[in-house]
TITORRO-676383 format. One record per residue: residue in one letter; x, y negated, z of N, C-alpha, C, CB in turn. Coordinates in steps of 0.2 Angstrom, whole numbers, plus 5000, padded with zeros to 4 digits. Atoms other than C-alpha are relative to their C-alpha. Glycine has a CB too. Example, Ala and Ser with C-alpha at 12.3 -4.5 7.8 and 13.67 -1.06 7.14 Angstrom:
REM TITORRO-676383
a,5004,5006,5000,5062,5022,5039,5004,4994,5000,4995,5000,5006 $
s,4996,5006,4999,5068,5005,5036,4996,4995,5003,5002,4998,4993 $
This chain:
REM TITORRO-676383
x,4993,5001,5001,5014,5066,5056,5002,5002,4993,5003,5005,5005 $
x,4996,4999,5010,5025,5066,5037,5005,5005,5003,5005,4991,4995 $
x,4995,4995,5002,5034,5081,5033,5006,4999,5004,5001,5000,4990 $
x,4991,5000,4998,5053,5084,5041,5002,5004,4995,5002,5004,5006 $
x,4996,4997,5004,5062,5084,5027,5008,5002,5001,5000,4997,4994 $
x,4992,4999,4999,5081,5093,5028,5004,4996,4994,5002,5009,4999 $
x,4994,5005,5007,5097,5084,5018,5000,5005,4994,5011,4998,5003 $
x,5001,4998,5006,5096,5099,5008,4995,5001,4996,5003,5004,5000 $
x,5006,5000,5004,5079,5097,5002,5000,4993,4998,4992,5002,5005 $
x,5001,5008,5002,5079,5077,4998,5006,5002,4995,5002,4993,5006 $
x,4994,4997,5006,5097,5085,4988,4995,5005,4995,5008,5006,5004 $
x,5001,4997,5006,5086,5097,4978,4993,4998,4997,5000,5007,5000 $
x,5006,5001,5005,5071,5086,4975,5002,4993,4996,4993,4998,5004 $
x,4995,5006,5003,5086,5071,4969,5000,5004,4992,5009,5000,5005 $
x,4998,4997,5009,5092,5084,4954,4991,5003,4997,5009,5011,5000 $
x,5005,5000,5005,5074,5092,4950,4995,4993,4998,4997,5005,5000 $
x,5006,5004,5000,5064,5077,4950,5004,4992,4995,4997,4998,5008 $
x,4996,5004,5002,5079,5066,4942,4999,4994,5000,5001,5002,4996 $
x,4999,5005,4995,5081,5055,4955,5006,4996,4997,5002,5003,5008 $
x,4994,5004,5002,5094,5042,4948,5003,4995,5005,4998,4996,4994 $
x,4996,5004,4995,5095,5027,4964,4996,5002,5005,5001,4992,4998 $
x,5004,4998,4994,5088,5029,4981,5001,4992,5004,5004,5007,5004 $
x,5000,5008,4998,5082,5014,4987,5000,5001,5008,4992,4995,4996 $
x,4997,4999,4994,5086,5012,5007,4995,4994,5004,5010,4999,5000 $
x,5003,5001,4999,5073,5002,5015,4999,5001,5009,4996,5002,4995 $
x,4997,4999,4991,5074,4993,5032,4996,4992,5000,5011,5000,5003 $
x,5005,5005,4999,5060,4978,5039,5005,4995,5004,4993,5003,5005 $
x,5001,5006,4995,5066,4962,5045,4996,4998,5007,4999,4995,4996 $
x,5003,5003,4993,5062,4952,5063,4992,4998,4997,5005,4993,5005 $
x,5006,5001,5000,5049,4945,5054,4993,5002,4996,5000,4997,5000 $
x,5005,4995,5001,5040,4960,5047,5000,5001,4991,4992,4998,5004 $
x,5000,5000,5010,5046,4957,5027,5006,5007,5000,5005,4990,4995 $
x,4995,4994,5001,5054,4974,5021,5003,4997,4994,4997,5007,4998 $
x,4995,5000,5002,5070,4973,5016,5004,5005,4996,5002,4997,5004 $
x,4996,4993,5001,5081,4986,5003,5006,5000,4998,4996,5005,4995 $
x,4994,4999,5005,5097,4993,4997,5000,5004,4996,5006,5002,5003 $
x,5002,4995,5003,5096,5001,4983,5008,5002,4997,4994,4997,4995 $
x,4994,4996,5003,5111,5013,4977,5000,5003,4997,5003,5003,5003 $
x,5002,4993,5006,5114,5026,4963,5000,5005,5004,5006,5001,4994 $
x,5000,4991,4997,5113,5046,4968,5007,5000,5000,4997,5007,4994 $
x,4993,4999,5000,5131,5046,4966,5001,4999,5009,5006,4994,4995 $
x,4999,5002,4994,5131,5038,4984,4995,5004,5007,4999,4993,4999 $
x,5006,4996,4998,5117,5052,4989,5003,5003,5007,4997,5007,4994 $
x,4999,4997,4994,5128,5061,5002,5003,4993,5004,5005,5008,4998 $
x,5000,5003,4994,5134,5044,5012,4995,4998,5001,5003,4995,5000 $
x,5007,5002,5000,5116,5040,5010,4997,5006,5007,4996,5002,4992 $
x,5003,4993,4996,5112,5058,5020,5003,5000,5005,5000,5007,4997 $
x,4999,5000,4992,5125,5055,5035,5003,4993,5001,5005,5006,5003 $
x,4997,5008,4995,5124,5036,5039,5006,4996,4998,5003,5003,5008 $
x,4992,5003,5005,5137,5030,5027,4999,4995,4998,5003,5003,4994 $
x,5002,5004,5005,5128,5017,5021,5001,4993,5003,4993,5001,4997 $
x,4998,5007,4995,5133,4998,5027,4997,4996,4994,5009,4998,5003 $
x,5002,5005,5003,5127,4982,5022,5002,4993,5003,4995,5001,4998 $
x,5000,5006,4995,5128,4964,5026,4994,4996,5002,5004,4995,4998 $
x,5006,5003,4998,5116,4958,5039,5001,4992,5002,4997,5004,5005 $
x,5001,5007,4999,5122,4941,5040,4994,4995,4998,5004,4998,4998 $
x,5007,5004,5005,5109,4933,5027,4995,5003,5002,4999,5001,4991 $
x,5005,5000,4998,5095,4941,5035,4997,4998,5007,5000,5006,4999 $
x,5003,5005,4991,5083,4932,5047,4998,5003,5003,4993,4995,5001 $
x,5001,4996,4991,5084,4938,5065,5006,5005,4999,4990,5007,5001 $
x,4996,4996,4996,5099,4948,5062,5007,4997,5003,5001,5005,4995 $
x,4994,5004,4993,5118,4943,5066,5005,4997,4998,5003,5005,5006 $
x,4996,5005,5002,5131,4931,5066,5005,5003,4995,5002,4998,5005 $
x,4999,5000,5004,5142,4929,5051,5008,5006,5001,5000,4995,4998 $
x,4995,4994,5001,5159,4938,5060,4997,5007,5003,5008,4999,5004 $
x,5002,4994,4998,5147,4953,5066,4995,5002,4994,4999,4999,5007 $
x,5005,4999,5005,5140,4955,5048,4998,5008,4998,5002,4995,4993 $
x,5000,4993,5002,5143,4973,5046,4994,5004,5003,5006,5004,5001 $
x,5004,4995,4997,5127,4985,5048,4999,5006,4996,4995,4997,5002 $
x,4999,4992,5003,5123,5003,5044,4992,5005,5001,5007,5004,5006 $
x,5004,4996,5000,5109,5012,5039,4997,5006,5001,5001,5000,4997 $
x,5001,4993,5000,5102,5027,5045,4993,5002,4996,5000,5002,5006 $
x,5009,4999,5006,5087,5034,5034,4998,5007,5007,5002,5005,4987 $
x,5004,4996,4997,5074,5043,5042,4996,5006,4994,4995,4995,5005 $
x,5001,4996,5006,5071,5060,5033,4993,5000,4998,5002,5007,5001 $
x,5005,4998,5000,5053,5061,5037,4995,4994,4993,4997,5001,5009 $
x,5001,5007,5005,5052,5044,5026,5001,5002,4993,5004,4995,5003 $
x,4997,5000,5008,5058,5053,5008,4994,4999,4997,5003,5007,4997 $
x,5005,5000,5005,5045,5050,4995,5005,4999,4991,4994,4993,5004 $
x,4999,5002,5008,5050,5048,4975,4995,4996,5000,5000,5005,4995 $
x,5005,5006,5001,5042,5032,4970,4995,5003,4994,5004,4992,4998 $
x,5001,4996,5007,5030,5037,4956,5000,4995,4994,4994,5004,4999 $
x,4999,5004,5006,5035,5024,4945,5009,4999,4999,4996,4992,5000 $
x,4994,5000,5002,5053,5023,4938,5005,4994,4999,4999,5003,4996 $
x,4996,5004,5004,5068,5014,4931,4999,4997,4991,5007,5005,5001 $
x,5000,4998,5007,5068,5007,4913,5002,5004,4995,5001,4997,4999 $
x,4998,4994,5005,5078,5021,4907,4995,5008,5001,5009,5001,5003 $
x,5005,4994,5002,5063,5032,4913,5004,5004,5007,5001,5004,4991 $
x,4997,4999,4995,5074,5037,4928,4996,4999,5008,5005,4995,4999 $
x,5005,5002,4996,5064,5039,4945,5005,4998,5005,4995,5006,5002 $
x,4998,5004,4996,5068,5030,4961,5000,5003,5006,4997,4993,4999 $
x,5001,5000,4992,5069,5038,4979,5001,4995,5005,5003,5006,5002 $
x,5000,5007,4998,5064,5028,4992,5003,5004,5010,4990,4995,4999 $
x,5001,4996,4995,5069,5032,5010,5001,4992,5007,5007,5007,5000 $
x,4999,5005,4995,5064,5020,5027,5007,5001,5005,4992,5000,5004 $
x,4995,4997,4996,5079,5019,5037,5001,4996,5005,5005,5001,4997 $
x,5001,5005,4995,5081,5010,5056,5011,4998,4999,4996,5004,5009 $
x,4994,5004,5001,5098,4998,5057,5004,5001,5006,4998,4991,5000 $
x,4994,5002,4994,5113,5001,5069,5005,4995,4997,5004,5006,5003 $
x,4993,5002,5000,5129,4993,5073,5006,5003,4996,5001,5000,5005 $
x,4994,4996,5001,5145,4999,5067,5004,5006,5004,5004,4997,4999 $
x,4997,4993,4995,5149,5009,5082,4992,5002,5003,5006,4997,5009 $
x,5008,4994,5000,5130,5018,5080,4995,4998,5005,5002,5011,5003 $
x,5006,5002,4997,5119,5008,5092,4995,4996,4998,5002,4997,5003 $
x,5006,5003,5004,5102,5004,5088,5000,4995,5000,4994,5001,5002 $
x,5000,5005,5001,5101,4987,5081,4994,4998,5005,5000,4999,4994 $
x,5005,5004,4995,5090,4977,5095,4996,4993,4996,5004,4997,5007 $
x,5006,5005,5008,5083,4963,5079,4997,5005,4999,5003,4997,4992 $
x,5002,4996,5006,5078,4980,5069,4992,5001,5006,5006,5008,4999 $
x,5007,4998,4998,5058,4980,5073,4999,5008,5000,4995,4997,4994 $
x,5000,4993,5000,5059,4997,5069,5002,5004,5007,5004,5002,4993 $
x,4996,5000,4991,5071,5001,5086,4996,4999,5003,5005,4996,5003 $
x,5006,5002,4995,5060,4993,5095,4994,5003,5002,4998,4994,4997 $
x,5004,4996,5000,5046,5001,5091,5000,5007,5004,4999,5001,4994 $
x,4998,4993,4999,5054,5018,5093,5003,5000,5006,5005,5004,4995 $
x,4997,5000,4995,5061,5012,5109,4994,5000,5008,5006,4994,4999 $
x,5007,5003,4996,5045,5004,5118,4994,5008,4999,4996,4991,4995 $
x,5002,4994,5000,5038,5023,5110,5005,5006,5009,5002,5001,4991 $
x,4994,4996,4996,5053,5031,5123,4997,4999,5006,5008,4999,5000 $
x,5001,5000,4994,5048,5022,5137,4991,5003,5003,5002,4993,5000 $
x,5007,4997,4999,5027,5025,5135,5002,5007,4998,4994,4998,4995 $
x,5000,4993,4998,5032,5045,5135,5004,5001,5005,5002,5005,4994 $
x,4999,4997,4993,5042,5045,5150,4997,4996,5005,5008,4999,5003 $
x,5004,5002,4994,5029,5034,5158,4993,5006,5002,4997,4993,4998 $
x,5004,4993,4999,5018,5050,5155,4997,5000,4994,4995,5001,5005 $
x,5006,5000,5003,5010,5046,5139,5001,5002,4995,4998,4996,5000 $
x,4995,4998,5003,5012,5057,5126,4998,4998,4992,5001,5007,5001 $
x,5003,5001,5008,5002,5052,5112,4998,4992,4998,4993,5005,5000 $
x,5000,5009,5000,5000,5033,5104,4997,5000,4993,5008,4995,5002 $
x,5004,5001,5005,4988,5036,5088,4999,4991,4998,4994,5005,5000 $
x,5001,5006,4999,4985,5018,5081,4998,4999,4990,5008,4995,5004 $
x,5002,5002,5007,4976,5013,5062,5000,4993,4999,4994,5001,4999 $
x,4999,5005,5003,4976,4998,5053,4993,4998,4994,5007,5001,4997 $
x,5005,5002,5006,4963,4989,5041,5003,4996,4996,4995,4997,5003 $
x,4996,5001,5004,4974,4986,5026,4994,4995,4993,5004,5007,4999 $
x,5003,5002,5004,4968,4968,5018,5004,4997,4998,4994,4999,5000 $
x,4996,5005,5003,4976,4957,5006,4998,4996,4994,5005,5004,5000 $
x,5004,5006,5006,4970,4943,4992,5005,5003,4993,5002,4989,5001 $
x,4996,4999,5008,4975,4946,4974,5001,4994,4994,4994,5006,4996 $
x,4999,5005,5002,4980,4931,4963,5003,5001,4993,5003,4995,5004 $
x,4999,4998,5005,4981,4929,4946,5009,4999,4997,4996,4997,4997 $
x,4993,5002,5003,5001,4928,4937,4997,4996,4993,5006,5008,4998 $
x,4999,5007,5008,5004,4913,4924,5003,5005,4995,5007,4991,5001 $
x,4995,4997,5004,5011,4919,4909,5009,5000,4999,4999,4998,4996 $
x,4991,4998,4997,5030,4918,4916,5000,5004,5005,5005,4992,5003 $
x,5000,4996,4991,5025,4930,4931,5000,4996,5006,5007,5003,5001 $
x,5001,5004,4992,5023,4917,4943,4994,5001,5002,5002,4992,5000 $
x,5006,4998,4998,5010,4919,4955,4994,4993,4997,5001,5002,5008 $
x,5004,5004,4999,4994,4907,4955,4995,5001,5007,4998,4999,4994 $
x,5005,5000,4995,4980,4900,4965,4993,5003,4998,4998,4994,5003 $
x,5008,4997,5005,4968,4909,4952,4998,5007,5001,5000,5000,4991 $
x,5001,4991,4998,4960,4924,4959,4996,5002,4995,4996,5003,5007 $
x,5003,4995,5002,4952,4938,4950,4992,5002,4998,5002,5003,5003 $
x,5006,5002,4996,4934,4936,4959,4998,4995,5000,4999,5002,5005 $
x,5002,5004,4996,4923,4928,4966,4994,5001,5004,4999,4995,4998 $
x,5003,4995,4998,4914,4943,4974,4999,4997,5007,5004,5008,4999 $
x,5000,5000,4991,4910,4945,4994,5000,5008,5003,4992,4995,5004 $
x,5000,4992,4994,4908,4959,5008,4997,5005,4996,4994,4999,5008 $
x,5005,4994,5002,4905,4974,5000,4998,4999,4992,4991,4998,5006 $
x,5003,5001,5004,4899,4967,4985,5003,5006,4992,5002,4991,5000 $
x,4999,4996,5005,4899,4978,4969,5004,4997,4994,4994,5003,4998 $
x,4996,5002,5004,4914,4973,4955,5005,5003,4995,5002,4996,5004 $
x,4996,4991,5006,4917,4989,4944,5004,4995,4996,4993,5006,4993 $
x,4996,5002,5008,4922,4977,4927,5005,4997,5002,4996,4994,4995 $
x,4992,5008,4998,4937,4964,4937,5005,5005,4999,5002,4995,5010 $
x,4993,4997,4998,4953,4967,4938,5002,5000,5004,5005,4999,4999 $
x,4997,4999,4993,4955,4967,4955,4997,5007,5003,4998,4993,5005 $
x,5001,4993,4999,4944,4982,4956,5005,5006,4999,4994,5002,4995 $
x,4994,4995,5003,4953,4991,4944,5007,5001,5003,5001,5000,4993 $
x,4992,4999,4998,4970,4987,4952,4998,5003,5006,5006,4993,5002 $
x,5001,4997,4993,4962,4993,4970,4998,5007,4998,4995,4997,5005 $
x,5001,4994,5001,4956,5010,4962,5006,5003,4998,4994,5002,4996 $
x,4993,4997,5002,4974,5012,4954,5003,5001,5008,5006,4993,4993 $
x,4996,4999,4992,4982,5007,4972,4997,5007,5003,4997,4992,5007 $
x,5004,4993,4997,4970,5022,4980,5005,5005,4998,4992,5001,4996 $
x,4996,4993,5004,4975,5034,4968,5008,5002,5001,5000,4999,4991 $
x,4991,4996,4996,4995,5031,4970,5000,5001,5006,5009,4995,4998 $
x,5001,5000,4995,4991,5029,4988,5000,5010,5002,4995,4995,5001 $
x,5000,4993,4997,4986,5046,4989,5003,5005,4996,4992,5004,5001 $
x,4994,4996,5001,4998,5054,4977,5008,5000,5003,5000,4999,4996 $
x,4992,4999,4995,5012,5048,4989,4997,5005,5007,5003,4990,5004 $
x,5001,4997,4994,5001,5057,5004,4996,4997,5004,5005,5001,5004 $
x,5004,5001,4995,4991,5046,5010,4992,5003,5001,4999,4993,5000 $
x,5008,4999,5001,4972,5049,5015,4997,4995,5001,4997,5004,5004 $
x,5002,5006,5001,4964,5036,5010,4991,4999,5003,5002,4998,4992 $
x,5006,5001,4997,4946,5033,5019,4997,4998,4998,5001,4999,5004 $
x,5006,5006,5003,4938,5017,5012,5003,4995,4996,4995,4996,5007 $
x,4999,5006,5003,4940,5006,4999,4996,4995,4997,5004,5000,4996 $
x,5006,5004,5002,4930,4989,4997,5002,4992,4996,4996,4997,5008 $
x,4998,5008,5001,4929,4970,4993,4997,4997,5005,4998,4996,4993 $
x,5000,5002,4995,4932,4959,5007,4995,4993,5000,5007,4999,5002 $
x,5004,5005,5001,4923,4943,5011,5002,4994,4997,4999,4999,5005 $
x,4995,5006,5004,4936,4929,5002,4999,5003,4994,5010,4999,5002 $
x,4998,5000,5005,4937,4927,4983,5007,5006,5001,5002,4992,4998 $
x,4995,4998,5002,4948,4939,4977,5006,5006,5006,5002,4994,4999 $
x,4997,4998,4995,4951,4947,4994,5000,5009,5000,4997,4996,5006 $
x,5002,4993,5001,4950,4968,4994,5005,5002,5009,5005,5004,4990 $
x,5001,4998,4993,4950,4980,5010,5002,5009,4997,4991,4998,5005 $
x,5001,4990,5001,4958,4999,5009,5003,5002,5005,5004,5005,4993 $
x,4997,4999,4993,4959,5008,5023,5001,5009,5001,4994,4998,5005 $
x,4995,4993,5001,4971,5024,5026,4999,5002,5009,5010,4999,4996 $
x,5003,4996,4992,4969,5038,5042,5005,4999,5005,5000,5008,5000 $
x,4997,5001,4997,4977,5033,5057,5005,5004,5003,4998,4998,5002 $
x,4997,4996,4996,4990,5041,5065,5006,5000,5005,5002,5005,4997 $
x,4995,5003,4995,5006,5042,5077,5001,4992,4997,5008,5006,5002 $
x,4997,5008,5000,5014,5022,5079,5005,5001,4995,5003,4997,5006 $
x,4994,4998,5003,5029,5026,5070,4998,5000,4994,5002,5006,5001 $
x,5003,4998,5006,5021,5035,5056,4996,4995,4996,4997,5005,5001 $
x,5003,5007,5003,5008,5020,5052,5001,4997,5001,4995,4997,5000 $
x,4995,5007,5000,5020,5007,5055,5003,5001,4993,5008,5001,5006 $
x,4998,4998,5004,5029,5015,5042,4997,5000,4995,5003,5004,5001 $
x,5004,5000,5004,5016,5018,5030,4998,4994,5000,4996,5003,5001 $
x,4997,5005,5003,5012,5000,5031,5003,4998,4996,5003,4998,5001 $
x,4995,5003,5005,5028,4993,5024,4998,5004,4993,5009,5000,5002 $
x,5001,4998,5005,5024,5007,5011,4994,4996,4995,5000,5006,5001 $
x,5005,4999,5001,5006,5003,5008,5001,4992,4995,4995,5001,5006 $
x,4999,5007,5002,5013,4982,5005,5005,5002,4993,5004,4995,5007 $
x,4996,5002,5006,5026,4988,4991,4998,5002,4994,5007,5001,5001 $
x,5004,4996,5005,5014,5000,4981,4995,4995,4998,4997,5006,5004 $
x,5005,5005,5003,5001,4985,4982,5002,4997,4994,4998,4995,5004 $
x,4998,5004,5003,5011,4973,4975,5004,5003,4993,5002,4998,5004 $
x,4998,4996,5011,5018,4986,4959,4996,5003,4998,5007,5005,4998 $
x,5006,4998,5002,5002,4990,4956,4996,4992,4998,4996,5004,5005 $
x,5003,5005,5002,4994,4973,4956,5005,4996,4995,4997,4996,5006 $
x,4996,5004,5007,5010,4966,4947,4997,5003,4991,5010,5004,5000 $
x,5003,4997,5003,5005,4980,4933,4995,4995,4996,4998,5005,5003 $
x,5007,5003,5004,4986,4970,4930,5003,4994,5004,4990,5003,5002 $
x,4999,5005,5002,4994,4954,4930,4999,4995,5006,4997,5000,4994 $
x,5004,5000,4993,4989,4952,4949,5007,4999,5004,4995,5007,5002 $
x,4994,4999,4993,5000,4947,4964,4995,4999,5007,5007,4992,5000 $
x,5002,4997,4993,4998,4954,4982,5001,4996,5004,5004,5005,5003 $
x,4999,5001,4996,4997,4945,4996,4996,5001,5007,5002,4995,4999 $
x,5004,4998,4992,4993,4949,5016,4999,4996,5005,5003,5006,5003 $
């Protein structure tokens, strides 16, 4: 289970850690994370539900005169990202599930869903629902404009030993911030595809490795951006 942080603990790790925007972070129907990102100034609507946006442009959510929706962040979700703004400025990130404007759980929001289909398996009697993941994804090389390509990195297999690449080294950087956000990271390899890598973190309640996920996909991918590498799963 992640920490339960109080609104006044995410407030005093905002000023000493010098938290500048708080990025607000919420999964589309089809499993692409989606964020709002806001300065600190906006820290305390951030902390009770204040925060709206428009979910019309997002696939699976809802029509254009019912566009208003409303953020709620889940505390146990705070992390500081550990890379920053260009002014050097750090970024807090917080997962947060979608309602309505009059506070009903969004029924698009995967996340609801989850936590609802969780409600019904504990009053059926069940109380526990641990679930892992085997977290793999290809690494491709970027052109010199940043665009992705079809040029991987490798051309390794299962297992196969690839200290010198850069897809190594992006997967032993991923590791590292991985477990300085908290994860416990178990096993990291090279998959069977060109270019493909395999790191696997400890399972636990549904919720919680649901959520980790989406984390695990946006850490990849600003890490593999870094070595010149793009993420895909």
């Amino acid at each position: 289970m992640s920490k339960q942080y109080t609104a006044e603990e995410i407030k005093q790790e905002v000023e000493d850690k010098d938290v500048r925007f708080l990025r607000l972070a919420f999964t589309d129907i089809n499993g692409t994370e989606k964020a709002v990102e806001v300065p600190k100034s906006q820290l305390d609507k951030v902390l009770t539900n204040d925060i709206r946006f428009d979910g019309s442009s997002i696939d699976g959510f809802v029509r254009l005169e019912e566009s208003d929706m409303v953020l709620y962040p889940d505390f146990s979700t705070w992390t500081v990202l550990p890379w920053g703004d260009e002014h050097g400025g750090k970024i807090g990130r917080l997962i947060c599930s979608v309602h309505t404007t009059d506070g009903k759980p969004f029924a698009g929001d995967p996340r609801n869903n989850l936590k609802r289909v969780l409600g019904e398996m504990n009053e059926a009697g069940f109380d526990t629902f641990d679930i892992g993941f085997e977290m793999e994804f290809h690494l491709f090389k970027l052109d010199e404009d940043g665009n992705w390509t079809t040029e991987v990195p490798d051309h390794a297999s299962y297992f196969d030993m690839t200290s010198d690449d850069e897809g190594a080294r992006c997967r032993r950087e991923i590791v590292e911030t991985l477990e300085g956000m908290g994860f416990e990271v178990e096993a990291a390899h090279h998959e069977v595809g060109d270019g493909q890598q395999e790191i696997d973190f400890r399972f636990d309640d549904a919720l919680t490795t649901a959520d980790r996920c989406q984390t695990f996909k946006m850490v990849t991918r600003e890490i593999a951006r870094n070595h010149g590498l793009f993420a895909i799963f």
